[in-house]
PAZAPA-4460 file (N, C-alpha, C; in steps of 0.05 Angstrom, whole numbers, plus 32768, in hexadecimal, padded with zeros to 4 digits):
% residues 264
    n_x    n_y    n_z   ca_x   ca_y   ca_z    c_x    c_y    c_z   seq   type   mol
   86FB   7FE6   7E36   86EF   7FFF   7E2C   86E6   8010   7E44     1      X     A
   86EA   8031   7E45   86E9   803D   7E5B   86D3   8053   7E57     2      X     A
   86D2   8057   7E35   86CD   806E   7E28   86BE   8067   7E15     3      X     A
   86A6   806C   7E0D   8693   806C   7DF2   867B   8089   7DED     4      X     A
   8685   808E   7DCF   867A   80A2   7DC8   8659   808D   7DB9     5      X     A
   8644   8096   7DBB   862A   8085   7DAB   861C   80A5   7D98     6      X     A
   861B   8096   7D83   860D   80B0   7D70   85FA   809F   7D65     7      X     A
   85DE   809D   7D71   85C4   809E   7D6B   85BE   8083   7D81     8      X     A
   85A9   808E   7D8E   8597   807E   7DA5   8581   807A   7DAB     9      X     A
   857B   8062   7D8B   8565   8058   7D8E   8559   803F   7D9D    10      X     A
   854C   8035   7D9A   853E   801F   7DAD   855A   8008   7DAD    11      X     A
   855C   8003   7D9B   8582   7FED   7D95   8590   7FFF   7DA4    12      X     A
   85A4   800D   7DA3   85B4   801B   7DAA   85B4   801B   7DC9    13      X     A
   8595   802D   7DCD   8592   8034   7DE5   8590   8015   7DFE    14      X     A
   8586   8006   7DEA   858A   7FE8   7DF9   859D   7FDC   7E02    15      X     A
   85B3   7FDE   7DF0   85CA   7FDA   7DED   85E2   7FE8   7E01    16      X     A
   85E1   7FFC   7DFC   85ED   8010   7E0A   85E9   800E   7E2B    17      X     A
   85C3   8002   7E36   85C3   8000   7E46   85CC   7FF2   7E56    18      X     A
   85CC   7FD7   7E48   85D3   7FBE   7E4C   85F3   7FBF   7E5C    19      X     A
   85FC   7FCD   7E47   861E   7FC6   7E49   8621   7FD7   7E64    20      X     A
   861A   7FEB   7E6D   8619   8003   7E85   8611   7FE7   7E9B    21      X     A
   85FD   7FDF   7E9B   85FA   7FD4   7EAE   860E   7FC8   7EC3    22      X     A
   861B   7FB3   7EB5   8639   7FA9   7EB7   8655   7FBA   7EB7    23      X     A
   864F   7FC7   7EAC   8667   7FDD   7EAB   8668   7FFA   7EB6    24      X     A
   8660   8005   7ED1   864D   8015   7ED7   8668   8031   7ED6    25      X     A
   8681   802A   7ED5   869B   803D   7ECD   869A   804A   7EAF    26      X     A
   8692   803E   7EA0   8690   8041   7E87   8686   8061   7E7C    27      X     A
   8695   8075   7E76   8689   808D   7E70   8684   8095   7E55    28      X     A
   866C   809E   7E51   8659   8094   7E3A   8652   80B6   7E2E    29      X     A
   8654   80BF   7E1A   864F   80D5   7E03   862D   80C4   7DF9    30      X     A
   861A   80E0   7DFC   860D   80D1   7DE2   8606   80E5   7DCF    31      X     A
   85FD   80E6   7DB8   85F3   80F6   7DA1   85D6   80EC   7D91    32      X     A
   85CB   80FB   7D90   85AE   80FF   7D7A   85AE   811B   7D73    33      X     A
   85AD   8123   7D5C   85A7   813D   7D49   8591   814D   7D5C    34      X     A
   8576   8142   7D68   8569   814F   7D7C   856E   8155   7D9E    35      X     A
   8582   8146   7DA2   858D   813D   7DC0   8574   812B   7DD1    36      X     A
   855E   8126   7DC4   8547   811F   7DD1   8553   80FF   7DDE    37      X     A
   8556   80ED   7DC7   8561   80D3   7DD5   8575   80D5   7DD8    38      X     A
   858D   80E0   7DD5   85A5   80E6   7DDF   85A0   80F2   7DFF    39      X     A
   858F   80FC   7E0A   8594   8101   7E27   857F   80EC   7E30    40      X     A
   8570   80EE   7E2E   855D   80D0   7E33   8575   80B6   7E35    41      X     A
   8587   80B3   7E2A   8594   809A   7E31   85AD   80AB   7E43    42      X     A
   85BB   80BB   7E35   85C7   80BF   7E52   85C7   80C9   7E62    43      X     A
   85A4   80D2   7E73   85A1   80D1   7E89   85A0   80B4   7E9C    44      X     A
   85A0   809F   7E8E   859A   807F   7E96   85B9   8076   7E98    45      X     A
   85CB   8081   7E87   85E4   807D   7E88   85F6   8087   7E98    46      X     A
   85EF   809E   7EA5   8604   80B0   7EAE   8615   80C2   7E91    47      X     A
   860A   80BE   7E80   861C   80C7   7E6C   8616   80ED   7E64    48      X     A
   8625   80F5   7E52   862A   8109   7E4C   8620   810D   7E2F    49      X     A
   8610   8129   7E29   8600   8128   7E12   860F   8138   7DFF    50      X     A
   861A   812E   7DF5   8623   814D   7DD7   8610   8158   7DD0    51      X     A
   861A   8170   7DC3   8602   8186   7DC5   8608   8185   7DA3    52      X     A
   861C   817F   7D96   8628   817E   7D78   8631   8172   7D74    53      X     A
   8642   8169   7D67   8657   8158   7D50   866D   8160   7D55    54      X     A
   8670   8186   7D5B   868E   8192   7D5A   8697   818E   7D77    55      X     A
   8687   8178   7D8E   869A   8172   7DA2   8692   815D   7DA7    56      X     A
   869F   8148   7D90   869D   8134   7D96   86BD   8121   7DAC    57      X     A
   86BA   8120   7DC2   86CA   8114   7DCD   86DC   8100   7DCB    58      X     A
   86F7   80F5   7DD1   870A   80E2   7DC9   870A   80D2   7DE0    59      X     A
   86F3   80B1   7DD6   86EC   809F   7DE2   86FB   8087   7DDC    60      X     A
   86FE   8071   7DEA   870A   805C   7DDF   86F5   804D   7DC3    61      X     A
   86DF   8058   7DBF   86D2   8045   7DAE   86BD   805A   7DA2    62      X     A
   86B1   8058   7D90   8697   806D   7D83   8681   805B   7D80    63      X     A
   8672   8053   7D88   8657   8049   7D7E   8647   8059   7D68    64      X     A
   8646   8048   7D50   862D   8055   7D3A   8612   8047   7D38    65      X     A
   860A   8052   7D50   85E7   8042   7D4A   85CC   8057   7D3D    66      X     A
   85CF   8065   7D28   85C5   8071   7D1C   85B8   805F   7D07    67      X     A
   85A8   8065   7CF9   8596   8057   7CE3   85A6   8051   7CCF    68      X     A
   85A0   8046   7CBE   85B3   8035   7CAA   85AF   805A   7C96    69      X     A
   8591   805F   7C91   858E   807C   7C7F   85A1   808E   7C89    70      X     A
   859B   809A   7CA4   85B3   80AF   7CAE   85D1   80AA   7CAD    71      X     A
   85D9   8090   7CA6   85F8   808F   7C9E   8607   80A4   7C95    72      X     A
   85F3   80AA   7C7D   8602   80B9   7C67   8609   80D2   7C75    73      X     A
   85F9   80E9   7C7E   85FA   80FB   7C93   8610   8102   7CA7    74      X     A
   8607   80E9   7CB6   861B   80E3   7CCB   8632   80E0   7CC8    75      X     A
   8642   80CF   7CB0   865C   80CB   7CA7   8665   80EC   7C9C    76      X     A
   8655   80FD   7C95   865D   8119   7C84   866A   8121   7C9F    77      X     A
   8659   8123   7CB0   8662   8135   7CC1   8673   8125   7CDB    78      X     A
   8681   810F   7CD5   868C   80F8   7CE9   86AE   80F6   7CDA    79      X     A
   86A9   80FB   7CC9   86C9   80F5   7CAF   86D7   80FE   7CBD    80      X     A
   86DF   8117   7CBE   86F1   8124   7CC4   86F5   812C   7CE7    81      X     A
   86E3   8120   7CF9   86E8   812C   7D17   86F3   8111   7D27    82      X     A
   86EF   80EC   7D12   86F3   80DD   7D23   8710   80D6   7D1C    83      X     A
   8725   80CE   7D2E   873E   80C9   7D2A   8741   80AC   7D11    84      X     A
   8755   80AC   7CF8   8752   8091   7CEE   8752   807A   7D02    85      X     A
   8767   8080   7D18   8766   8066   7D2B   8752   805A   7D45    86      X     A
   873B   8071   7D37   8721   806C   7D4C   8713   8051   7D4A    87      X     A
   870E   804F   7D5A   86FF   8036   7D63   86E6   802C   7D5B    88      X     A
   86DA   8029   7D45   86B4   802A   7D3A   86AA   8013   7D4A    89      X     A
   869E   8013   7D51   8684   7FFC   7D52   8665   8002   7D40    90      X     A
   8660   7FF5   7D35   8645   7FF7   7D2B   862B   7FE3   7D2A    91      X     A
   861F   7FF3   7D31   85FB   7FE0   7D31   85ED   7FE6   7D23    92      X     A
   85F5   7FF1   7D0A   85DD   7FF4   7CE9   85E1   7FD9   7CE0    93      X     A
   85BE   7FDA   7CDA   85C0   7FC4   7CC9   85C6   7FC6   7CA5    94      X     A
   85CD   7FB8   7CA6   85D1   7FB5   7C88   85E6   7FBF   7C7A    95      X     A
   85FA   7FD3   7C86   860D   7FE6   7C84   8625   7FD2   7C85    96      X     A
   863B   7FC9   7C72   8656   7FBB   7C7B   866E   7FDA   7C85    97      X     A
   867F   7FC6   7C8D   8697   7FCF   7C93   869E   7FE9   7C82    98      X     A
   86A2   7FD9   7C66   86AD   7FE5   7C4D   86A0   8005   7C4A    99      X     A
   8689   7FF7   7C54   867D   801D   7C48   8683   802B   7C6A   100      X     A
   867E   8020   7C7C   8685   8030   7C98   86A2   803B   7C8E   101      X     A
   86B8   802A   7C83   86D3   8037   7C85   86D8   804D   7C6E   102      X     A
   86C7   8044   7C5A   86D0   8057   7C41   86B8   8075   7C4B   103      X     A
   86A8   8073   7C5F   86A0   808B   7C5D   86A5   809B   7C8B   104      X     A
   86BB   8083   7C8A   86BD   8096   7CA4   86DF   8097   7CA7   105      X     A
   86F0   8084   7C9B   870F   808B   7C99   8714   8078   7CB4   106      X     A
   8708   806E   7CBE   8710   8060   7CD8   8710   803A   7CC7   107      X     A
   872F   8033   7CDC   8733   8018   7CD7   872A   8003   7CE8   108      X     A
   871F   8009   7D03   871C   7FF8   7D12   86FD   7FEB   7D10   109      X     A
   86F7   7FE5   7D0B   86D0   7FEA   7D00   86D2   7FC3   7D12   110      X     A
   86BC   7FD1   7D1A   86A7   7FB1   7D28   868A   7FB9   7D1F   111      X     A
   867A   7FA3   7D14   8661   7FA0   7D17   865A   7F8E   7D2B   112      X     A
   863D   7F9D   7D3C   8634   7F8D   7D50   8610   7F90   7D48   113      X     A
   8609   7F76   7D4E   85ED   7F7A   7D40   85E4   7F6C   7D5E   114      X     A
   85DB   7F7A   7D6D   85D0   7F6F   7D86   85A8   7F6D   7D86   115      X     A
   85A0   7F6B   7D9A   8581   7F75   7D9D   857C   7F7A   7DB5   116      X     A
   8563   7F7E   7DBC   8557   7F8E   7DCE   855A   7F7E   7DF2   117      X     A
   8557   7F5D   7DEB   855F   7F5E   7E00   857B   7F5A   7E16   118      X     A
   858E   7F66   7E05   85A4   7F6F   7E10   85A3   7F88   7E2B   119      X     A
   8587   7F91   7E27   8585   7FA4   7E3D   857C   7F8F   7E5B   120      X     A
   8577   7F75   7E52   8570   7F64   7E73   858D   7F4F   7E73   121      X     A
   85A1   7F53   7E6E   85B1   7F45   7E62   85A9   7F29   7E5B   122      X     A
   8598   7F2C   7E44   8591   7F0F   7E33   8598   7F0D   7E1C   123      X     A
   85A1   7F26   7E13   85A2   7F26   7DF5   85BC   7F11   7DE6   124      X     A
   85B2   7F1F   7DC8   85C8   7F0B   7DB0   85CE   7F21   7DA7   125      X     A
   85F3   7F1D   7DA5   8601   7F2B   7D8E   860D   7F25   7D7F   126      X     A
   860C   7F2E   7D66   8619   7F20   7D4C   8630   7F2C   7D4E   127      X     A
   864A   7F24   7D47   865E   7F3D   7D45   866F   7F2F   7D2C   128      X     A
   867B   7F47   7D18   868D   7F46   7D0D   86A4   7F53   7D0E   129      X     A
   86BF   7F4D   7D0C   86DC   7F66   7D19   86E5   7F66   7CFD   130      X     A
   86E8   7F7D   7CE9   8704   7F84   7CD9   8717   7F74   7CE1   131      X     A
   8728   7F74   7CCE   8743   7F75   7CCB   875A   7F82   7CDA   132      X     A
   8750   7F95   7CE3   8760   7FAD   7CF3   875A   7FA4   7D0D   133      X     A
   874A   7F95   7D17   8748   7F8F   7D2E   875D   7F78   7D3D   134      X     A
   8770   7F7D   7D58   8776   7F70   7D5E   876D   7F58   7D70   135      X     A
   8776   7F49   7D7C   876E   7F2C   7D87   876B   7F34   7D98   136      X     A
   877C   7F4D   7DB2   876B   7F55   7DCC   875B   7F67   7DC8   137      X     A
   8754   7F77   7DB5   8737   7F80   7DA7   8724   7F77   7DAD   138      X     A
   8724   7F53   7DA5   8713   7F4B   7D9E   8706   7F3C   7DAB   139      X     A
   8717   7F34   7DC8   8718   7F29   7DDE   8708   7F3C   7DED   140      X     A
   8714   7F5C   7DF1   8703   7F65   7E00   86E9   7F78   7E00   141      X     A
   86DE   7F7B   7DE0   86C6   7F80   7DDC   86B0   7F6B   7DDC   142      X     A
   86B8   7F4E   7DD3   86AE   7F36   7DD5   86A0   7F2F   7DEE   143      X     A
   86BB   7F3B   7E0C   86B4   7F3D   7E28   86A1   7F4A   7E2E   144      X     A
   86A4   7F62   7E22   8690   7F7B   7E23   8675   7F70   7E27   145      X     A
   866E   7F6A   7E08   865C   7F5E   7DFC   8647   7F4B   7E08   146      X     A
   8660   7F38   7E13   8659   7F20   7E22   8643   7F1C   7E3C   147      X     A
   864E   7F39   7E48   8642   7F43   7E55   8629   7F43   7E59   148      X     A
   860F   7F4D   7E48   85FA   7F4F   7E3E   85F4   7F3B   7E2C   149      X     A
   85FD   7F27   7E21   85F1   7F17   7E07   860B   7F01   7E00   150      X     A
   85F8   7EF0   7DF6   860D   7EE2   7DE7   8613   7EE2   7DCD   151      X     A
   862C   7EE2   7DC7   863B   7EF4   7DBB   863B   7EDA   7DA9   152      X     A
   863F   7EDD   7D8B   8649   7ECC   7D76   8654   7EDF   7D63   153      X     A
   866E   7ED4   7D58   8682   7EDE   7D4B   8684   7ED1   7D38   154      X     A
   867F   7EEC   7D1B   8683   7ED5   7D03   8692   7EE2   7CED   155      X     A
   86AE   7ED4   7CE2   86B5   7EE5   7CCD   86B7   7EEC   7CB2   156      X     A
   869B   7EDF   7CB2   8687   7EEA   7C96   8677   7EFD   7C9F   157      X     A
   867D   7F1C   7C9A   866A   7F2F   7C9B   864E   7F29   7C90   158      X     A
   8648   7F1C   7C7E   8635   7F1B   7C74   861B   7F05   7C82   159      X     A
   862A   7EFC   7C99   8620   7EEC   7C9E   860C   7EFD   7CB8   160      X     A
   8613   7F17   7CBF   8609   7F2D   7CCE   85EC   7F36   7CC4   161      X     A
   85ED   7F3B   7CA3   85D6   7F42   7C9D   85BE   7F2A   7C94   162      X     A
   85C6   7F0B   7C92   85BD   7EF8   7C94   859F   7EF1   7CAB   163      X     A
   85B9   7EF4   7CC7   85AE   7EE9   7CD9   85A0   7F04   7CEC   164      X     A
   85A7   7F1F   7CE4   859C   7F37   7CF6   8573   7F39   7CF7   165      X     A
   8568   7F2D   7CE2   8556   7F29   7CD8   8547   7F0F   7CF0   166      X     A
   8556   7F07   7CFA   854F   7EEF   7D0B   8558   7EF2   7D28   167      X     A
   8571   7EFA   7D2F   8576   7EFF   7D49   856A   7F15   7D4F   168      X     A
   8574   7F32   7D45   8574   7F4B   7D50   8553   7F55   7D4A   169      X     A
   854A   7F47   7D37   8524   7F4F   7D2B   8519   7F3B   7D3A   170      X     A
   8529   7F26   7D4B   8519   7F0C   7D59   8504   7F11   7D66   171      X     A
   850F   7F2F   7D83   84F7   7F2D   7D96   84E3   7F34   7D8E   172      X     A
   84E2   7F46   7D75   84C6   7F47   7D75   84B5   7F38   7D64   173      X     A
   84C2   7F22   7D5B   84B0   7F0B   7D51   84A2   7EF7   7D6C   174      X     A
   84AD   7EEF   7D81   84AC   7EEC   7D9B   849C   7EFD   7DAA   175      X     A
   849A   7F16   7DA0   848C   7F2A   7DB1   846E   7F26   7DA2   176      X     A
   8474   7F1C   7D86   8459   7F28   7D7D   8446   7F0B   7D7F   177      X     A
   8459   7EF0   7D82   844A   7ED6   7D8B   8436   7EE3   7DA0   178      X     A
   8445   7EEB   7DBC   8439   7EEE   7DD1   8425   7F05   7DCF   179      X     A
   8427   7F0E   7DB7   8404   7F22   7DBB   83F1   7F12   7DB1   180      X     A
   8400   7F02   7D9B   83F1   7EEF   7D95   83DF   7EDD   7DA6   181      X     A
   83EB   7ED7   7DB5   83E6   7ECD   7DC6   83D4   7ED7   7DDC   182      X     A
   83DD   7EE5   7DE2   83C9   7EF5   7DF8   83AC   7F08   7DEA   183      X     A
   83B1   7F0A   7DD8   8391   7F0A   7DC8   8381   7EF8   7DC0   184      X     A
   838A   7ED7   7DBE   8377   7ECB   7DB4   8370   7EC3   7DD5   185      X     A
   837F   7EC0   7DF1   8372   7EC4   7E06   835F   7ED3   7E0E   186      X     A
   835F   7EF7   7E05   8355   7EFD   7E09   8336   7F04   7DF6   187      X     A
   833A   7EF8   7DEA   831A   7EEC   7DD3   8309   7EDF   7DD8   188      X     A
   831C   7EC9   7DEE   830C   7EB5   7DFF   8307   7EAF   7E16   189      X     A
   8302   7ED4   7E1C   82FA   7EDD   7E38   830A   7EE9   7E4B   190      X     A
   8327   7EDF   7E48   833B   7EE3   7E68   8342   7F00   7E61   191      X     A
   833A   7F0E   7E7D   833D   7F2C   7E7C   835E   7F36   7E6A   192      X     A
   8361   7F51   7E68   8377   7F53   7E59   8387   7F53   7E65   193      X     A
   839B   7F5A   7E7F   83A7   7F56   7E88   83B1   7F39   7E90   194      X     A
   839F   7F2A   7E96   83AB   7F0F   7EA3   83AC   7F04   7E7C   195      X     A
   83AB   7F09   7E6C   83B1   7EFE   7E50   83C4   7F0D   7E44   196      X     A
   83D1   7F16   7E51   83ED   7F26   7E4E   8405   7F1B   7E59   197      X     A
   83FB   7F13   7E76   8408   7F0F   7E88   8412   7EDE   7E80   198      X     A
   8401   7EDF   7E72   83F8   7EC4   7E77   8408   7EBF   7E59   199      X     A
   8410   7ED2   7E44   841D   7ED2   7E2D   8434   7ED8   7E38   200      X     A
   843F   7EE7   7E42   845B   7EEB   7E4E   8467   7ED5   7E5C   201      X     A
   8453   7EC7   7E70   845F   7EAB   7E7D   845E   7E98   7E66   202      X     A
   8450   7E95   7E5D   8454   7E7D   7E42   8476   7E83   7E3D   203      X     A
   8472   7E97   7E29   8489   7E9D   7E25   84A5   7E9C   7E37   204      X     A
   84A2   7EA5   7E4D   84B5   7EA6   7E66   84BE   7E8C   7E68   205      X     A
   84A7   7E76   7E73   84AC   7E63   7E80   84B7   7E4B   7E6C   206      X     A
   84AA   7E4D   7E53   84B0   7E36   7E35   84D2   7E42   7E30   207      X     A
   84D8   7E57   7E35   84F4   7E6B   7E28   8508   7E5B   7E44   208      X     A
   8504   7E5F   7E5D   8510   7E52   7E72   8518   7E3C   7E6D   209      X     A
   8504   7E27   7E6B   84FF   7E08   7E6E   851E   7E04   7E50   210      X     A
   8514   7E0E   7E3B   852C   7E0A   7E26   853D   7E09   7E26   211      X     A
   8548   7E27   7E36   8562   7E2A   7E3B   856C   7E1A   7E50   212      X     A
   855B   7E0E   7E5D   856D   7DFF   7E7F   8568   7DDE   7E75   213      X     A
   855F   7DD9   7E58   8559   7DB9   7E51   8577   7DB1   7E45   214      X     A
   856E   7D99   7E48   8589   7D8A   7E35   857A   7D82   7E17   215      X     A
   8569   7D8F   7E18   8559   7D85   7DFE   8559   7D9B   7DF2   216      X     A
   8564   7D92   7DCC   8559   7DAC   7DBB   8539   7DAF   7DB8   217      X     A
   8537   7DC6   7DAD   8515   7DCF   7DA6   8507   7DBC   7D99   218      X     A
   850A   7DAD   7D85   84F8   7D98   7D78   84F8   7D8A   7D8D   219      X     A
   850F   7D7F   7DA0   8502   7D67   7DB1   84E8   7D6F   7DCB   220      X     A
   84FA   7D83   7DC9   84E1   7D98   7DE2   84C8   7D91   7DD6   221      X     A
   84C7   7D9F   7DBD   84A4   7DA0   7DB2   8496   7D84   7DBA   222      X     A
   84A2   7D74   7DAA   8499   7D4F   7DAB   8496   7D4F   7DCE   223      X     A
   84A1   7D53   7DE5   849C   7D48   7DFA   847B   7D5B   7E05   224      X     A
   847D   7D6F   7DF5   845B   7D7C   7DF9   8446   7D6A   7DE8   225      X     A
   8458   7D5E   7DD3   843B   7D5A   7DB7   8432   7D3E   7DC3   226      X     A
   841B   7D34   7DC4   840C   7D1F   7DC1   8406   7D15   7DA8   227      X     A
   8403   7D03   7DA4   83FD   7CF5   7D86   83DE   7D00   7D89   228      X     A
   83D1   7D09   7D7B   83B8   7D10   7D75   83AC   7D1C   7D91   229      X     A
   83BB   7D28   7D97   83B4   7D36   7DAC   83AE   7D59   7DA3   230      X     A
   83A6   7D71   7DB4   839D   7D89   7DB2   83B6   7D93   7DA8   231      X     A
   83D3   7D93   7DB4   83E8   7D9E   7DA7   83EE   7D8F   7D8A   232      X     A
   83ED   7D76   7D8C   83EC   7D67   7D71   83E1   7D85   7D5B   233      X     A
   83C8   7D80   7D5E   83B6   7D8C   7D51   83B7   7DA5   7D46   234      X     A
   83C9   7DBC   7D5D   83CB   7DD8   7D57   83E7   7DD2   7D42   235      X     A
   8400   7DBD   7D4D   840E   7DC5   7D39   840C   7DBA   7D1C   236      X     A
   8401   7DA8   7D1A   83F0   7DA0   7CF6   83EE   7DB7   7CF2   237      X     A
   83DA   7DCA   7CF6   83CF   7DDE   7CF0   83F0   7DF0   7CE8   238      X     A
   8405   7DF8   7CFA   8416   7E06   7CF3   8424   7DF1   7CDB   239      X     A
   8424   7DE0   7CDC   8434   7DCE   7CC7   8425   7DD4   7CAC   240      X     A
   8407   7DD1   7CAC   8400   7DC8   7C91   83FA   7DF2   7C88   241      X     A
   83FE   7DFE   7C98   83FB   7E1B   7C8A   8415   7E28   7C85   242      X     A
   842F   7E16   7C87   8447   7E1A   7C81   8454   7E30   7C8E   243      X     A
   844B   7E2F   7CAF   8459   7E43   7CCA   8473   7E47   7CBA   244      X     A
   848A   7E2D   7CB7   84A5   7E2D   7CBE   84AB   7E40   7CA5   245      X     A
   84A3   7E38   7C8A   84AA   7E47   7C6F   84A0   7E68   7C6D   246      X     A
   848E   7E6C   7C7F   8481   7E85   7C7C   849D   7E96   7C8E   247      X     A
   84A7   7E8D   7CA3   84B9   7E97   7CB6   84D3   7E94   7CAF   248      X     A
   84D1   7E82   7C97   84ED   7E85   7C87   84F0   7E99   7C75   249      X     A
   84D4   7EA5   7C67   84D3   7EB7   7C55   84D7   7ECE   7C6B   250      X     A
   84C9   7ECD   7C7B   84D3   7EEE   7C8E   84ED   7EF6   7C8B   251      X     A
   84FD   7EDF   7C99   8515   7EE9   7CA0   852C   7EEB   7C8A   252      X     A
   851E   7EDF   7C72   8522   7EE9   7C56   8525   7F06   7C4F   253      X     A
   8510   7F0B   7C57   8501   7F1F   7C50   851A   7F39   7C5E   254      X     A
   851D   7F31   7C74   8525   7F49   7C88   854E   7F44   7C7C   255      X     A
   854C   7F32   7C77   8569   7F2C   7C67   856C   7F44   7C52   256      X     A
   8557   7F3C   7C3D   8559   7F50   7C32   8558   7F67   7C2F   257      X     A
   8543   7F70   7C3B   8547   7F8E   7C47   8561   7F9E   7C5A   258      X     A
   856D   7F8C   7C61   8589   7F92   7C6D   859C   7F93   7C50   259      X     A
   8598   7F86   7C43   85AC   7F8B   7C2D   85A5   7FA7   7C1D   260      X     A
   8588   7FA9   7C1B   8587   7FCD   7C11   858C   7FE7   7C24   261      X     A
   858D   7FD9   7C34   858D   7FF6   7C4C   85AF   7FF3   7C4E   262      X     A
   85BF   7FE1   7C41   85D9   7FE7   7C3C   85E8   7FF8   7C21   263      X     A
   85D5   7FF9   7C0E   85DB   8005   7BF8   85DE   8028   7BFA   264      X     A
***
C-alpha cells in the first residue's frame, strides 16, 4: 500500500493511522472530518494532506472508514457515488458488517480491522476480517501492514469481530482503569500523587513484561505470587468470593452487545 484516503480521525483511527506511518514513513495519507479539526491534527503528525470536502476525494490504493458506527449513514450518502466499485474499504466501526458497508457504499473489496489504541507504541491487537473479494496477496500484504503495529489475528467468522472488540479493542481501558485504581487506593494511604501514578503504571509495566517474556500462562503466574494464606492469598478470596471473573464476563457481554446495536 502506497496510498490511503482516512474519513474520520478519532482517538482509534488517529492511533492507528499513526501507528502504521511510523513504519511506513512513504505512505501518503488524505485525511477527512466534516470540521477539518482532527483531520489536520492527524495530518500534521502524518505528513498527510487534509480534504477540505468529499468532492476531492483522491484515488488511493485503499480508503479507511473510521467514522462512528452513527455517522455511517451520512457518510455512505455522500461516499456512493465518488468511490470506484473496485476501491479498496478498510473499516474500524464497530458493530457495522461488510454487508451493510457494501450495500451502502457499492465497493467489493471490504476488510474489517478492529485494532486499539496501543497500536500507536506498536503494541497493539488487530482483529481482521477479508470478504470474499479479497485476494491471497491482499491478504498477505495488509496482514504485513498490520503486523507492523500489532498482532494481527484473522478470523473468518465476521461475527467473531463484534464478539471479541469488546475485549481487545475496549481492553486498554479496562487496564487503564485497574491502574487508577490503583494508584488511588495508594494515594489514600498517603503516597503523594504522582509517585502513585507512577508506581500504578510500573505494576502494570513490569507484571505486563514478566508475562509476555514467561513460559508460563497467567494462572500459573498468579499461583507463583499466591501464598497459601498469605496477604495475596487473601486479596484474591476477596476477588473470588465477590465474583471479579463473572462481573468481567458480564462487561464484555455487555460491550458485545452494544456492538450489535450500533450495527443496526
Amino acid at each position: 500500500m502506497k496510498s490511503l484516503t482516512v474519513f474520520g480521525c478519532g482517538n482509534m483511527a488517529s492511533a492507528l493511522v499513526r501507528g502504521i506511518f511510523e513504519t511506513n514513513r512513504d505512505l501518503k495519507i488524505s485525511t477527512y472530518t466534516p470540521t477539518k479539526t482532527r483531520a489536520t491534527e492527524l495530518a500534521n503528525v502524518v505528513s498527510g494532506i487534509v480534504l477540505d470536502s468529499l468532492d476531492e476525494i483522491p484515488h488511493t490504493d485503499a480508503y479507511l472508514i473510521a467514522c462512528k458506527p452513527q455517522q455511517f449513514d451520512e457518510l455512505s450518502e455522500n461516499l456512493k457515488l465518488k468511490l470506484p466499485p473496485e476501491s479498496f474499504v478498510i473499516s474500524i466501526m464497530a458493530g457495522v458488517p461488510t454487508s451493510v458497508i457494501k450495500a451502502k457504499l457499492g465497493a467489493e473489496k471490504l476488510v474489517r480491522v478492529m485494532p486499539n489504541t496501543p497500536t500507536l507504541v506498536g503494541e497493539g491487537i488487530s482483529l481482521m476480517y477479508f470478504n470474499e473479494s479479497i485476494t491471497v496477496s491482499e491478504k498477505e500484504g495488509l496482514t504485513k501492514l498490520f503486523s507492523d503495529t500489532s498482532k494481527v489475528y484473522t478470523f473468518s467468522d465476521e461475527e467473531m469481530i463484534e464478539k471479541l472488540s469488546g475485549l481487545t479493542a475496549s481492553g486498554p481501558a479496562y487496564v487503564f482503569e485497574i491502574a487508577r485504581i490503583v494508584a488511588a487506593i495508594a494515594e489514600n494511604y498517603g503516597v503523594d500523587k504522582d509517585s502513585s501514578n507512577e508506581m500504578a503504571k510500573q505494576l502494570l509495566f513490569g507484571s505486563s513484561k514478566m508475562m509476555s517474556t514467561s513460559e508460563f500462562n497467567p494462572e500459573e503466574l498468579r499461583e507463583q505470587v499466591t501464598s497459601k494464606n498469605g496477604i495475596t492469598y487473601e486479596a484474591l478470596k476477596v476477588f473470588q468470593n465477590e465474583g471479579l471473573e463473572p462481573l468481567f464476563s458480564k462487561a464484555i457481554g455487555s460491550a458485545y452487545k452494544r456492538a450489535k446495536e450500533l450495527g443496526k
